[in-house]
N, C-alpha and C positions, 0 to 999 in steps of 0.2 A: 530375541525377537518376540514382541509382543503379539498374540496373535486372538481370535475368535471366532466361532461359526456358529452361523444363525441354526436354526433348526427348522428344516424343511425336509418338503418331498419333494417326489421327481426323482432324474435321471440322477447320474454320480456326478455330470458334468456340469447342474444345476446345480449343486451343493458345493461342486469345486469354485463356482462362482461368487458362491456366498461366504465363502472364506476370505477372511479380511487379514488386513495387517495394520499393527497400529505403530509406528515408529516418530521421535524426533526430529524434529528436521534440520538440514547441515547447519541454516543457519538461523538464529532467530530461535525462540520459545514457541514454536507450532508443535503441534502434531501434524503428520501425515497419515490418512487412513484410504488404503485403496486394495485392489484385491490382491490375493496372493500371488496368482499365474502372472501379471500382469508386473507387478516388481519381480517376481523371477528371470521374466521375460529381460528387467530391464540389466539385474545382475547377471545375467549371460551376455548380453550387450557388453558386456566392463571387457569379459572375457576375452569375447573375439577381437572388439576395437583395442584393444592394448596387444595383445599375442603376449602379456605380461607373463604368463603362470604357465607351468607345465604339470603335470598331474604324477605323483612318485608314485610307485609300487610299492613302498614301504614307508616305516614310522622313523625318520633317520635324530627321535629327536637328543637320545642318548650320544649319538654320534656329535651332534652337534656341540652339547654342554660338554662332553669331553675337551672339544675340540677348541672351547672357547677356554675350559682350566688350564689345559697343557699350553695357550698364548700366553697367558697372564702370566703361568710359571717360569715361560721362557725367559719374555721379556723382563721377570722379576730378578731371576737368574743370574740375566748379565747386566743388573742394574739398569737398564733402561726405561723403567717405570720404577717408583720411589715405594718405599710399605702401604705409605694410608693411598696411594692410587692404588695400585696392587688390592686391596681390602676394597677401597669402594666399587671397583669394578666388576670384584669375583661375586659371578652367580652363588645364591643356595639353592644346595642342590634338594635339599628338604622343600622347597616352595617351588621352584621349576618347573614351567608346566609348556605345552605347544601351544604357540598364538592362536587364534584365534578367527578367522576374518567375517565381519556383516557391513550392511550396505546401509547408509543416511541418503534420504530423497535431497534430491535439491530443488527445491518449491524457489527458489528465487530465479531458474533459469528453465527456458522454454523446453517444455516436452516434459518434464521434472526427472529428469536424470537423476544418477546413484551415485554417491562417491564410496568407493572400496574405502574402510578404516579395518586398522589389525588390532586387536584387542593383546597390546603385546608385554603386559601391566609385569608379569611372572618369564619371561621370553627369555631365553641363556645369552642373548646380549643385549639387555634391557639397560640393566648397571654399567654397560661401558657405552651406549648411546646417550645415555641422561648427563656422563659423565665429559665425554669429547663436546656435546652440545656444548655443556657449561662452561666449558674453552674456551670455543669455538667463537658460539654466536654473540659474546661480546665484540668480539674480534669485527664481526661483521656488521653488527651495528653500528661500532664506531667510524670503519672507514668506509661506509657507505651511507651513512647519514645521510648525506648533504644531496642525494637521488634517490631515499627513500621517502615514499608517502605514508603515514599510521595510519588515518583516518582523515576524515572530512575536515576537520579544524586544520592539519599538518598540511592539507592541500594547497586550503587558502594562504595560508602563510607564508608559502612557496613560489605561489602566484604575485603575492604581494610584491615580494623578490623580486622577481621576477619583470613585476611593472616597474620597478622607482629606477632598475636597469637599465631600461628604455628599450627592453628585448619584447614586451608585448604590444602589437603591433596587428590592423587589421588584416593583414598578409594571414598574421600567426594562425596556422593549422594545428588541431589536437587531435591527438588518433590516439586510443587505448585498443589492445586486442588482449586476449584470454585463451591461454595455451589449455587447452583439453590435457586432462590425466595426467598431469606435469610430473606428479612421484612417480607414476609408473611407466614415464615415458623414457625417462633419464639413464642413457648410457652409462652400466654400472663403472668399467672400468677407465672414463674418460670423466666420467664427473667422479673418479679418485685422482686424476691427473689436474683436474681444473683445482681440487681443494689444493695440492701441492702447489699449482703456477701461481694462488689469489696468496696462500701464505708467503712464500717466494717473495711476489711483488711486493708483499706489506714487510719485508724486510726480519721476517720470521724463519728464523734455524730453529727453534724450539718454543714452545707453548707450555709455560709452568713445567719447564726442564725438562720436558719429552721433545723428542725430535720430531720431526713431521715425516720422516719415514716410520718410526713408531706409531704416529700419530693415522698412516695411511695402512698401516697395518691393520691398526686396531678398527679404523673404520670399512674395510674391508670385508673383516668376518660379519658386521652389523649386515653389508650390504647383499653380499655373495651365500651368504647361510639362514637366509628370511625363507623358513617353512612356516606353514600353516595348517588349521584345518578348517573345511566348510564342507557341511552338508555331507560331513562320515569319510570325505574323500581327504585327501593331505596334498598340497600344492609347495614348489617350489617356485620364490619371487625368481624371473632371469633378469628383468629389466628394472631400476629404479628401484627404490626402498621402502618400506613400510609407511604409510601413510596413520600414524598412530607412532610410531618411532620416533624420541625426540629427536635423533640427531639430522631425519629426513627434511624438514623444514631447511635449517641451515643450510643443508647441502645443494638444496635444491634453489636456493637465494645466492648461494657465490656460485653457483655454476651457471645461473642467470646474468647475475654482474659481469662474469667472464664473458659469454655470450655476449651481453648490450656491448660491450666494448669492440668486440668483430664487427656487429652492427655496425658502429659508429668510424668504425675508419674508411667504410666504404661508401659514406653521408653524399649525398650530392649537393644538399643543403647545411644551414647550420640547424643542429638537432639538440635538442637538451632532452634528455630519457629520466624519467621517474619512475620508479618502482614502488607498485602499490605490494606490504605486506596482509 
């Protein structure tokens, strides 16, 4: 965090005032510049509105990198992961370090809320989330294309579709909504259930010859062993996954698709659902 203070007199509480912070913003080439207590204020807000984190009495981060070698060995063991997965997934332990967490303003939504990122670059399962992602998120691109949005051009495109159909129509109603804190809101051990029913349905027992019980394994410890540090104290994630972690994106998009689709059986109308990435 970038930070500066003016040099003034006065009370302590006059100079706590004049303490600034200078940060990025989530999105866009801005800077944001506002005072210190005031983005504290708003990183305590992440806090309480998620009930995400619980505060350790200890550094469990050894416990952890252990904990991720003795899987990798297991599962090497009994051949359920192959050599070069096995090597690309195992941490070093020479560069290994505890995450990290700092907050990016969001200057594009009212109030300019924070979003929680984990700085998890060195993290003991950094190498096996970069690595399931790269699975993974082909997987989900491909068979969700066809109700995904990219950007503004993929919208139109869609829409086009959409008209030569003969489905747009002055009836036609568009509603978009924006789920708040969506990584940190996500049921850790049901969005590991949803990754198994979206591979399931897409006709998936294994994914480049690992099983998807291997596959929920590994993604597991990513989810279930997210510590951190911020502001001297060490937090453990309970709910959702790192927001900075490749493989939370993914997960957090077919546990959505799983969702739209409960949505959609209960339609009272006909509904066509697109998902902005």
């Amino acid at each position: 965090m970038s930070s500066f203070n003016y040099h003034c007199r006065g009370s302590s509480e006059s100079k706590r005032r004049a303490l600034l912070v200078i940060r990025v913003t989530d999105k866009g080439n801005n800077f944001y510049i506002g005072s210190v207590g005031e983005f504290e204020r708003k990183a305590e807000k992440i806090f309480s509105d998620t009930n995400a984190f619980i505060e350790l009495s200890y550094n469990p981060f050894n416990e952890i990198l252990n904990k991720v070698i003795q899987l990798l060995n297991t599962l090497r063991g009994k051949d359920l992961i192959r050599k070069w997965q096995y090597e690309q997934m195992m941490p070093d332990r020479t560069k290994c370090e505890l995450a990290h967490l700092y907050f990016n303003p969001k200057t594009h939504k009212d109030g300019i809320p924070v979003r929680p990122i984990e700085n998890t670059i060195h993290a003991s399962t950094t190498k096996i989330s970069k690595f399931l992602d790269k699975i993974l998120r082909p997987i989900f691109d491909d068979k969700c294309k066809d109700t995904t949005i990219i950007d503004g051009a993929s919208l139109i495109t869609e829409l086009s579709k959409y008209n030569k159909k003969g489905l747009l129509k002055p009836t036609t109603l568009f509603c978009t909504f924006d789920i708040r804190n969506l990584y940190t809101m996500l049921p850790q051990e049901e969005t590991l259930d949803i990754l198994m029913t979206f591979l399931h349905a897409h006709g998936y027992r294994k994914v480049k010859g690992i099983s998807i019980d291997t596959i929920k394994r590994l993604a597991s410890i990513i989810l279930k062993d997210n510590v951190f540090a911020y502001v001297k104290k060490i937090y453990k994630q309970t709910t959702g996954g790192a927001m900075g972690s490749s493989l939370t994106l993914t997960l957090a998009n077919i546990f959505m698709s799983i969702s739209k689709k409960i949505l959609l059986k209960n339609k009272r109308r006909q509904v066509n659902f697109m998902e902005g990435k």
